[in-house]
C-alpha positions in Angstrom: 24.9 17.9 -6.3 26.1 15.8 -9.4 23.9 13.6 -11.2 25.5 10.9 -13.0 25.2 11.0 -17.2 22.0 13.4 -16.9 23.6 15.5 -19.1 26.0 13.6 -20.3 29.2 12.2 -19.2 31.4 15.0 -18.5 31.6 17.8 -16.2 33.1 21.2 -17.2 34.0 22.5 -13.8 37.1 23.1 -12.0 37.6 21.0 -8.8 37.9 23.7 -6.2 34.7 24.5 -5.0 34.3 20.7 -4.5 37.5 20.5 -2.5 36.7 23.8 -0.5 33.3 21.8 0.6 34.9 18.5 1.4 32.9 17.0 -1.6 34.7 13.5 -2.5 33.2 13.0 -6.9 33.8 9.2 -7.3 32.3 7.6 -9.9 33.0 4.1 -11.7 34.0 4.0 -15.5 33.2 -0.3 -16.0 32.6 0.4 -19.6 35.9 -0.7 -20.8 36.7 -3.6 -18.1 36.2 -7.4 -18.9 32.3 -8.8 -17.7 33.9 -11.1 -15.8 36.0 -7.9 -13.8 33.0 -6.0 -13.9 31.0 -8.0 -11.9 33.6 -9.2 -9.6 34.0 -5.8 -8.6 30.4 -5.1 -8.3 29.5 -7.5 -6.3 32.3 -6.8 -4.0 31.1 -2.8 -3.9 27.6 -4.7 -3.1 29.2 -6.9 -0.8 32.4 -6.3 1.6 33.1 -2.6 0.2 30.0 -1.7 1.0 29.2 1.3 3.1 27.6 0.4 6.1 25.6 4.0 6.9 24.0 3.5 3.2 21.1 3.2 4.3 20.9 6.5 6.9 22.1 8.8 4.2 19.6 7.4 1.4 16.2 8.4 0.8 13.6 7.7 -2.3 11.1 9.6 -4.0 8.6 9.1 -6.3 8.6 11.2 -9.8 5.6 13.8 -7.9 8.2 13.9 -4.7 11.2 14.5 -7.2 10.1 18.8 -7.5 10.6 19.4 -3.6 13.7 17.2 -3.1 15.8 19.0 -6.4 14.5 22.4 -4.3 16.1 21.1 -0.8 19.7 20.5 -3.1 19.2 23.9 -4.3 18.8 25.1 -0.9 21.4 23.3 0.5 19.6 21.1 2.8 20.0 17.5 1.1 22.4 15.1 2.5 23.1 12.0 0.9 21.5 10.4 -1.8 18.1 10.2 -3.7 17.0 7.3 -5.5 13.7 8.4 -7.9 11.1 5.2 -8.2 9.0 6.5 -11.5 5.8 4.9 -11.4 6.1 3.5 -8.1 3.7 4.7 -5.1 5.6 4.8 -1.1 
């Protein structure tokens, strides 16, 4: 798993054992683009280029949840993506 700017913003790795897995990293780098760009391309990510299965492969946990989900990526049973709600209750 990668989490985006946990520890920063770069990743000292080589790309092989992501390419031997079929991992695709893509990420977004909007810092530097015009506000006006910025949002025209997020709202089409939100909008048209948006991945319909989204939903299937995403799951949310709450800050007490967050312990056994970071075990299931170490053991290699998490698919898709987590979103963590602090403070919220399911």
């Amino acid at each position: 798993a990668a989490c985006g700017l946990v520890g920063g913003t770069s990743i000292d790795t080589t790309v092989y054992p992501f390419l031997l897995r079929g991992v695709t990293l893509a990420g977004i780098d909007s810092a530097g683009c015009p506000t006006e760009l910025r949002d025209s391309l997020w709202n089409r990510l939100a909008g048209d280029w948006a991945i319909p299965q989204l939903d299937e492969i995403t799951h949310e946990v709450t800050l007490e949840e967050l312990g056994a989900s970071i075990e299931m990526m170490r053991e290699g049973q998490h698919v898709g993506r987590t979103i963590v709600r602090p403070g919220e209750r399911k």
